[in-house]
PADREN-992514 format. One record per residue (C-alpha): residue in one letter; chain; x, y, z. Coordinates in steps of 0.2 Angstrom, whole numbers, plus 2048, in hexadecimal, padded with zeros to 3 digits. Example, Ala and Ser with C-alpha at 12.3 -4.5 7.8 and 13.67 -1.06 7.14 Angstrom:
<pts>
{pt A,A,{83E,7EA,827}} {pt S,A,{844,7FB,824}} 
</pts>
This chain:
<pts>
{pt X,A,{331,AA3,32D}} {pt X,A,{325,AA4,31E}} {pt X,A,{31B,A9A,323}} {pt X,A,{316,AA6,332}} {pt X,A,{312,AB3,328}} {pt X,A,{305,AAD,31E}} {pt X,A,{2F5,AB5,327}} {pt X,A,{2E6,AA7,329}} {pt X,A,{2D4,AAC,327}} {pt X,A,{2CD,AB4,337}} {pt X,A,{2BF,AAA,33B}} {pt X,A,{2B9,AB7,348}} {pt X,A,{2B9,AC8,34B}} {pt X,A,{2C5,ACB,35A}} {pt X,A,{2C5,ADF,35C}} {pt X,A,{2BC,AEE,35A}} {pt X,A,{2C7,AFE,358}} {pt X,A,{2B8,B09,35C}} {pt X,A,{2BA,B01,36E}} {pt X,A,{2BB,B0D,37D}} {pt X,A,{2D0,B0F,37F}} {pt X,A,{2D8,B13,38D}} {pt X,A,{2E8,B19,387}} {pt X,A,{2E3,B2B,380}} {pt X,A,{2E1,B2E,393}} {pt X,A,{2EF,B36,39D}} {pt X,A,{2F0,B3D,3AD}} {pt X,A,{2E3,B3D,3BB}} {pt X,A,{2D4,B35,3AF}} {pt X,A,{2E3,B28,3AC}} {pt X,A,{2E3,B26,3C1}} {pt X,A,{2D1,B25,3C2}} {pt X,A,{2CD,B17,3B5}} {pt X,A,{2DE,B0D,3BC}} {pt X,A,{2D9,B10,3CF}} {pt X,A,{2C5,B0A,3C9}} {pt X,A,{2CE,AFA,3BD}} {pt X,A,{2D7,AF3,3CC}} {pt X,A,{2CC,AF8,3DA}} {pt X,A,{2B9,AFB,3D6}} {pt X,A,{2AD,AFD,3D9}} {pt X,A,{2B3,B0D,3E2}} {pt X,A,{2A8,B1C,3EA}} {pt X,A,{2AC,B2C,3E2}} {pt X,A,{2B2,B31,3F4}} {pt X,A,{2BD,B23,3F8}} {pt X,A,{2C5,B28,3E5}} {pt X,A,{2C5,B39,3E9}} {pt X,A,{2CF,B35,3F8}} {pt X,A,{2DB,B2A,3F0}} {pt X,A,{2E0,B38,3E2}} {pt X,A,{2DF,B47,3ED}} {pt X,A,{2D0,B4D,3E1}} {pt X,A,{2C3,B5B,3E8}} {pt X,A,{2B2,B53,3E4}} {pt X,A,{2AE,B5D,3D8}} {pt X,A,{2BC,B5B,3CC}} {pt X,A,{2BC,B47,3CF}} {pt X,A,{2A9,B4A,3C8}} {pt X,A,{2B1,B55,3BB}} {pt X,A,{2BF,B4A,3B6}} {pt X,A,{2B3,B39,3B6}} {pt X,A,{2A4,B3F,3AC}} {pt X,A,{2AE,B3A,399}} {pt X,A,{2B3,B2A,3A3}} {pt X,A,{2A2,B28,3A5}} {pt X,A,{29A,B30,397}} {pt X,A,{2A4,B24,38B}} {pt X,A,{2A1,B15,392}} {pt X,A,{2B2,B10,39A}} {pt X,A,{2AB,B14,3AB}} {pt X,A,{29B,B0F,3B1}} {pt X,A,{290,B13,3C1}} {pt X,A,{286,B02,3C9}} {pt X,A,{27B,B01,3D7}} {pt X,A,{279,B0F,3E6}} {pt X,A,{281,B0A,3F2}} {pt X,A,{286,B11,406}} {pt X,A,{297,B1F,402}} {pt X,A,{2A2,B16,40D}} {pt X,A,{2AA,B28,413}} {pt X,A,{29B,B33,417}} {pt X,A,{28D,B25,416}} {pt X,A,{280,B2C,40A}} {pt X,A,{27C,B25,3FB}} {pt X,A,{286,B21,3EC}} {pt X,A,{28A,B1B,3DC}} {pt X,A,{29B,B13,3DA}} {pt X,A,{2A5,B12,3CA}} {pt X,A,{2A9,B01,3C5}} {pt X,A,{2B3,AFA,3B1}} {pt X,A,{2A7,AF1,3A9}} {pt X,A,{2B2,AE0,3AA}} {pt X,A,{2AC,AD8,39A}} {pt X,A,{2AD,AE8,38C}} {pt X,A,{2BF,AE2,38D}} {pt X,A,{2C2,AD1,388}} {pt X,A,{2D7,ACB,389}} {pt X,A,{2DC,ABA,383}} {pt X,A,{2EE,AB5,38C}} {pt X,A,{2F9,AA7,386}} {pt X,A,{306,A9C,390}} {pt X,A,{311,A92,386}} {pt X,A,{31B,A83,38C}} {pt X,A,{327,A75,383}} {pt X,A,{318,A6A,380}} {pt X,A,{307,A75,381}} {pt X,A,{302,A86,380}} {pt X,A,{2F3,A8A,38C}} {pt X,A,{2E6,A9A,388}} {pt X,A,{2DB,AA4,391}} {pt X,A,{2CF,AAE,390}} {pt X,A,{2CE,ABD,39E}} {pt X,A,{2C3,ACD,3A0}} {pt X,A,{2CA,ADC,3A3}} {pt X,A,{2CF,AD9,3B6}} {pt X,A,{2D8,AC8,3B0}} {pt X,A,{2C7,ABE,3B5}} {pt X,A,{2C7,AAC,3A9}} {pt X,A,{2B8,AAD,3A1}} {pt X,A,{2BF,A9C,397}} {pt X,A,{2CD,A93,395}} {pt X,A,{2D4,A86,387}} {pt X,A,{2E5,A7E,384}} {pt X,A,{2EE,A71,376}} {pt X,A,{2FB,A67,374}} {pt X,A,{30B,A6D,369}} {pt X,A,{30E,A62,359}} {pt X,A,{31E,A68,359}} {pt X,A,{329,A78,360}} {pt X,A,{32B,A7F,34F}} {pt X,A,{327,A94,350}} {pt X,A,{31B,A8E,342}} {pt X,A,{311,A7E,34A}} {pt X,A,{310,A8C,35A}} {pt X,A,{30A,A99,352}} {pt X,A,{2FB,A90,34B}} {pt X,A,{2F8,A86,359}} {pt X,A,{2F5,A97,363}} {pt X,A,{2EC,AA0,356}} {pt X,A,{2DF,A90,355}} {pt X,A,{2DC,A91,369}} {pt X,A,{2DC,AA5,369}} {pt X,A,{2CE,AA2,35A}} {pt X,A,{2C6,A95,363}} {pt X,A,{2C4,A9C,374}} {pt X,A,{2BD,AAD,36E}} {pt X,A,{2B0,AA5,363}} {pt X,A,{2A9,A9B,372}} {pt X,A,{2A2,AAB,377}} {pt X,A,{298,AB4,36C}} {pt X,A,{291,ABE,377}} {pt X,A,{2A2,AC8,37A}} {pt X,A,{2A5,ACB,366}} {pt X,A,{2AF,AD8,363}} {pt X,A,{2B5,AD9,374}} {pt X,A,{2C7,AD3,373}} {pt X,A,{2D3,AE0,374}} {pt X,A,{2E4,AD6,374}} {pt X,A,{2EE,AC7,379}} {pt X,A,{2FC,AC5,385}} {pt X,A,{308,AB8,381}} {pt X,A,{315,AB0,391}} {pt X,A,{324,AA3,38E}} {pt X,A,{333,A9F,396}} {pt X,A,{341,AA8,392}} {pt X,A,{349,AB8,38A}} {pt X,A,{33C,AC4,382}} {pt X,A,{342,AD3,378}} {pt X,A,{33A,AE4,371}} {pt X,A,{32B,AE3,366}} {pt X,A,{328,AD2,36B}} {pt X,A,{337,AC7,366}} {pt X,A,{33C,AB8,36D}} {pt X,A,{34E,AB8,36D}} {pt X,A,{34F,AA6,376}} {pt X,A,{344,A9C,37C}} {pt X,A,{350,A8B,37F}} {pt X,A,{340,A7E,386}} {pt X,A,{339,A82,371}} {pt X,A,{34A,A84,36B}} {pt X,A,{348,A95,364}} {pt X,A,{355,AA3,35F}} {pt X,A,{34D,AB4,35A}} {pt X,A,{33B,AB0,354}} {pt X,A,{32F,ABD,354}} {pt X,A,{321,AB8,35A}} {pt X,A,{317,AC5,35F}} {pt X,A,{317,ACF,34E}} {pt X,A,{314,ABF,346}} {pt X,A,{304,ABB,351}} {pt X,A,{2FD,ACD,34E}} {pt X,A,{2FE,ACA,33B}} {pt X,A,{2F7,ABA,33D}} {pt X,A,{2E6,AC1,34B}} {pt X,A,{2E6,AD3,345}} {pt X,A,{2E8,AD9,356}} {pt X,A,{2F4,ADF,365}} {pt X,A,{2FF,AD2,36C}} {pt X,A,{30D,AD3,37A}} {pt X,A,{31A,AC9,37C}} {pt X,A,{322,AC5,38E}} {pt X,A,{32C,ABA,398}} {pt X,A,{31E,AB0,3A5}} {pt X,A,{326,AB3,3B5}} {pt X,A,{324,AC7,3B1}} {pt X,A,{313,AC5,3AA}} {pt X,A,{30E,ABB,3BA}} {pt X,A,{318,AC7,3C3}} {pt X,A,{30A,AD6,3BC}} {pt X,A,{2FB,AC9,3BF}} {pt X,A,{2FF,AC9,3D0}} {pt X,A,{306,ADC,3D4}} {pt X,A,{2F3,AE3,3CB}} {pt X,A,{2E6,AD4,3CE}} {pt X,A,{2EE,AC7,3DA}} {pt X,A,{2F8,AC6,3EB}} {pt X,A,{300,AD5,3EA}} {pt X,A,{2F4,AE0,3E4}} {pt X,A,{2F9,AF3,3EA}} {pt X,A,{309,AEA,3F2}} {pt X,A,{317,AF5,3EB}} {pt X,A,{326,AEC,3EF}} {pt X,A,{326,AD8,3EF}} {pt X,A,{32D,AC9,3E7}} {pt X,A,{327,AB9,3DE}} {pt X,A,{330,AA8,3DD}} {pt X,A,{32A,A99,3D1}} {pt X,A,{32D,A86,3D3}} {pt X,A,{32A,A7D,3C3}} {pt X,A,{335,A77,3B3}} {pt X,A,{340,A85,3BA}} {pt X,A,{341,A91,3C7}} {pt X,A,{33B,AA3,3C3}} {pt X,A,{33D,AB3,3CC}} {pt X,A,{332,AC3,3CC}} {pt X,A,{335,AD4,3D6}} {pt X,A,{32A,AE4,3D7}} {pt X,A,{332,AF2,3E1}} {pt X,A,{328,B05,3E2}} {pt X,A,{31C,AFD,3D9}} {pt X,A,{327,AF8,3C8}} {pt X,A,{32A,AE7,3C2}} {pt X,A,{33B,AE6,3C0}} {pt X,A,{33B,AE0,3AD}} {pt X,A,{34E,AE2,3A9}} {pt X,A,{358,ADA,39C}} {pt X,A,{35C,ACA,3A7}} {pt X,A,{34B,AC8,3AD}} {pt X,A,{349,AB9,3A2}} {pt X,A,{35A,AB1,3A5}} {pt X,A,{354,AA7,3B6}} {pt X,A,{364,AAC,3BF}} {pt X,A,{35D,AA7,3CF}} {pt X,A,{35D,A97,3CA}} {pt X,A,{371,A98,3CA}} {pt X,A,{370,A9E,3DF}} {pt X,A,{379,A93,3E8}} {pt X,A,{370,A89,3F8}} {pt X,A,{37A,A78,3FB}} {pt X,A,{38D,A79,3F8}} {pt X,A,{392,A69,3F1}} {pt X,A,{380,A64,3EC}} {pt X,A,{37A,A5C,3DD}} {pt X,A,{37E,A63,3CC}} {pt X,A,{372,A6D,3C3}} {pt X,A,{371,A6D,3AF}} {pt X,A,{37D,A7B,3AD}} {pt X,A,{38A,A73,3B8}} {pt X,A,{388,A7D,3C8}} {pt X,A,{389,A74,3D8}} {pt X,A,{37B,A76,3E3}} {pt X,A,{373,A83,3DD}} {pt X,A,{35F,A87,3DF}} {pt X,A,{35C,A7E,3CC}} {pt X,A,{364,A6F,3D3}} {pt X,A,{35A,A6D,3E2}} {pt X,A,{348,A77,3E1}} {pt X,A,{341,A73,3CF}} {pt X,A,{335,A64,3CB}} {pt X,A,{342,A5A,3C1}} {pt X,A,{350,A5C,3CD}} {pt X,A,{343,A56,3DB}} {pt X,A,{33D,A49,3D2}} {pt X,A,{350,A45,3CE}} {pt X,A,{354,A45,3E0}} {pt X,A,{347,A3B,3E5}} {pt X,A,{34B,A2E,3DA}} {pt X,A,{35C,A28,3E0}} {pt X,A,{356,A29,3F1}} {pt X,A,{345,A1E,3ED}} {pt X,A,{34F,A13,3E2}} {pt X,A,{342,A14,3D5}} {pt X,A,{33A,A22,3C7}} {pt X,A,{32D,A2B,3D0}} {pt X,A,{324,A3B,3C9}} {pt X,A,{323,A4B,3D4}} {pt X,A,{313,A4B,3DB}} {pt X,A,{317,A39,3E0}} {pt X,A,{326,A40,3EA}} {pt X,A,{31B,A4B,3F4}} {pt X,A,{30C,A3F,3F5}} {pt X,A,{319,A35,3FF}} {pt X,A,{322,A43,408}} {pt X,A,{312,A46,410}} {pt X,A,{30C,A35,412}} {pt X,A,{31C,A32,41F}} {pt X,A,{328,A29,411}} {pt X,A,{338,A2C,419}} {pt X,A,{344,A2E,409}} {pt X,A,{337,A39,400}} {pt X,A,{334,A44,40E}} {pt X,A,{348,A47,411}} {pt X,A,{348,A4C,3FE}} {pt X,A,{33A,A57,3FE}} {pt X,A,{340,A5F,410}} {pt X,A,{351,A62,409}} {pt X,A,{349,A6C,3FA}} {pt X,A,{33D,A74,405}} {pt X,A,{34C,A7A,410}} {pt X,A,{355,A81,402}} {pt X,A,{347,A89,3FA}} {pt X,A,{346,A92,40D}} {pt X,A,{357,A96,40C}} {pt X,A,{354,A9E,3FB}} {pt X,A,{343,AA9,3FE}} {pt X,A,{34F,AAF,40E}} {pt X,A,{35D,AB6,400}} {pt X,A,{34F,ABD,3F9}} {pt X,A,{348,AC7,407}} {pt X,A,{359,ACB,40E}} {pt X,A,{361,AD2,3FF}} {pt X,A,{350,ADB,3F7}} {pt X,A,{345,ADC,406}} {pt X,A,{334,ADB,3FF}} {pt X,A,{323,ADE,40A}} {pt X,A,{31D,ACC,401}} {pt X,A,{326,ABC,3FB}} {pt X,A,{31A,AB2,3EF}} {pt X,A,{31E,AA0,3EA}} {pt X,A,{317,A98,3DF}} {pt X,A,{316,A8D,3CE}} {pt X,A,{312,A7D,3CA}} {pt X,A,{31E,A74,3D4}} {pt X,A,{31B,A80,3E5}} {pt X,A,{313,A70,3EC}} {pt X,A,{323,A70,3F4}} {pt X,A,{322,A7F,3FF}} {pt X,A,{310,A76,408}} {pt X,A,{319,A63,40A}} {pt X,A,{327,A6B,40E}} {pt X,A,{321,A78,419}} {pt X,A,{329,A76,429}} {pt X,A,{33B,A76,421}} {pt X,A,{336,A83,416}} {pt X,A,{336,A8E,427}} {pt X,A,{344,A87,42D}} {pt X,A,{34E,A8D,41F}} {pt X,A,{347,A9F,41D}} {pt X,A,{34B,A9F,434}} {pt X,A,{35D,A9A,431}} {pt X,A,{361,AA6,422}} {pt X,A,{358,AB6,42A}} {pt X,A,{35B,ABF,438}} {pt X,A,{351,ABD,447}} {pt X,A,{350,AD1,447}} {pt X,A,{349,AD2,437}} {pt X,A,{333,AD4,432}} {pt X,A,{32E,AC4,42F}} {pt X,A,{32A,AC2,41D}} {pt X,A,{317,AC2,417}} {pt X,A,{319,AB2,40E}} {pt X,A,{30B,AAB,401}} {pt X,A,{30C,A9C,3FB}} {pt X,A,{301,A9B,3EA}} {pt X,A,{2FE,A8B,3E2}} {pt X,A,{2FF,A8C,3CF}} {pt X,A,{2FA,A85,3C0}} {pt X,A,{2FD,A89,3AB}} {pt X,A,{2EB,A93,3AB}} {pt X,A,{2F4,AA0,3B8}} {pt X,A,{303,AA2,3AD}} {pt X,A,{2F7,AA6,39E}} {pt X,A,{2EE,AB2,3A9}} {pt X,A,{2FF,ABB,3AC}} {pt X,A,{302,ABE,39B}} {pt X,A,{2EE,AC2,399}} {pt X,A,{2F3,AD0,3A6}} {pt X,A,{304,AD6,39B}} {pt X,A,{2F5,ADA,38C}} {pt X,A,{2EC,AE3,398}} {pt X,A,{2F9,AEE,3A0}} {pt X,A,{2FF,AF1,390}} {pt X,A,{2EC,AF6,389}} {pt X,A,{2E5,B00,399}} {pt X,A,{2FA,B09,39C}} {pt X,A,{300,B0A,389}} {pt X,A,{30F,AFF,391}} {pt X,A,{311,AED,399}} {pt X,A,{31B,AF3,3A6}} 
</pts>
């Protein structure tokens, strides 16, 4: 790991500690900037109304928010509550600058986000090796890269979020990572050393989790669920408003449920389980035998949906079980939203009808129909996510 530790010149100047900072704030100024960050612009009354403030102390409590910059007023508008004229308080999206970082097997894919998780760029490279050291500096040249395509932000960059697949400790080490073969590398300390600047580790599908609970799908949702189709099969949950970021969050248990007794064999040896039947190799697998040839995954559905008997029986089958398995997950958590999605969640629009079917049969006909959203996904979403985990952790003090 020496090698990692040597710093490399900067190049560019990526923070400014005389920047506005949220985390000296505590209690209702806290509320006010957060309620503002996620929903602005807001009326002073509608804010007032949503903190149980008197208008007088919301003008009390919001004068050093705006005084310092962290805050601004824009343009008079209608008060939405007693219809005279206003001037909302909005962030200023762009005094924040967050750069996030997806890594997979092969590629590591950046963004570059405001402070709502808005991609101002995006940039991505290809791995010459999984080594922590050819990672490392593949990263810090497109974090590097991405920020100096924008001048006009200089000194705007507060932090970097980092997401990958698998099991991330404190203080941002990785203690495995099995798609780059890594055993306790610590990444994020090494990164910070190397960009002089905050950097959060995560596992993705809890960083995609937060993308979506504070700037997607489920925004002011407090209790919902997120399943992924891809290289594997992640799941998310938010209940009273908390990702539920335990020690086995990054494990992919959920992956092990089981959906077809006596089904095919997934790689750990388990019969039928969700990664034997929902993930893009295990369809593509599938598909294979039945079609007698090597076909990819998006071929597989291209079929499907053009009439191909034997593509759309596999791709029905997998639909059907990924039904049966957003049912388990509703039955035994019951979330107000179901999200799906990943790279692979194709699947869930081929296979729609089946996907249906499966939820129907698993579910009781007396329960709430599940709100379900069904959220195609590429690698720039995942790297938003952990954009979001660096700006939960900069605005709160804390990524959860």
């Amino acid at each position: 790991m020496d090698a990692l530790a040597t710093p490399r010149p900067a190049g560019v100047t990526i923070t400014d500690t005389s920047a506005v900072a949220w985390t000296p704030l505590t209690g209702t100024a806290h509320s006010i900037a957060l309620e503002v960050l996620l929903d602005g612009p807001l009326a002073r009354s509608e804010l007032a109304r949503r903190l149980d403030l008197s208008p007088g102390t919301l003008t009390r409590l919001s004068k050093p928010l705006l005084d310092s910059g962290l805050l601004q007023e824009i343009g008079e508008a209608s008060d939405p509550v007693t219809g005279r004229p206003t001037r909302p308080m909005d962030v200023d999206e762009t005094s924040h600058l967050f750069v996030g970082v997806k890594l997979t097997a092969t590629t590591v894919h950046v963004v570059l986000t405001s402070l709502r998780a808005t991609v101002l760029d995006t940039a991505e490279a290809e791995l010459p090796d999984r080594t922590p050291d050819a990672v490392v500096a593949t990263v810090v040249d497109l974090v590097r890269s991405v920020v100096a395509g924008h001048p006009e932000h200089a000194g705007s960059l507060r932090a970097v979020g980092v997401a990958l697949g698998g099991l991330v400790g404190e203080h941002g080490h990785v203690l495995n990572a099995s798609f780059l073969g890594w055993q306790d590398v610590p990444l994020g300390p090494v990164l910070e050393a190397e960009l002089d600047l905050p950097v959060v580790v995560d596992n993705d599908l809890l960083s995609f989790t937060r993308a979506e609970q504070w700037f997607g799908s489920a925004r002011r949702c407090g209790h919902f669920a997120v399943l992924t189709i891809g290289e594997g099969l992640g799941y998310g949950l938010v209940v009273r408003d908390e990702v539920l970021d335990r020690p086995d969050a990054g494990v992919g248990l959920l992956g092990h449920y089981p959906l077809l007794p006596g089904g095919p064999l997934c790689p750990a040896g388990h019969l039928g389980c969700a990664d034997a039947l929902l993930t893009v190799a295990a369809v593509q697998s599938r598909a294979s035998v039945a079609l007698r040839r090597a076909v990819g995954y998006e071929e597989v559905l291209d079929l499907a949906a053009a009439g191909d008997p034997l593509a759309r029986r596999v791709v029905d089958d997998s639909a059907y079980g990924l039904g049966v398995l957003v049912a388990a997950v509703g039955n035994l958590t019951m979330p107000e939203m179901v999200i799906l999605s990943g790279e692979g969640i194709r699947l869930a629009l081929v296979g729609e009808d089946a996907l249906h079917r499966g939820i129907a049969e698993h579910r009781s006909s007396y329960a709430t129909d599940l709100d379900l959203v069904v959220q195609p996904t590429g690698f720039t979403e995942w790297a938003r996510g952990a954009a979001v985990t660096a700006i939960r952790t900069f605005v709160l003090g804390h990524r959860r």
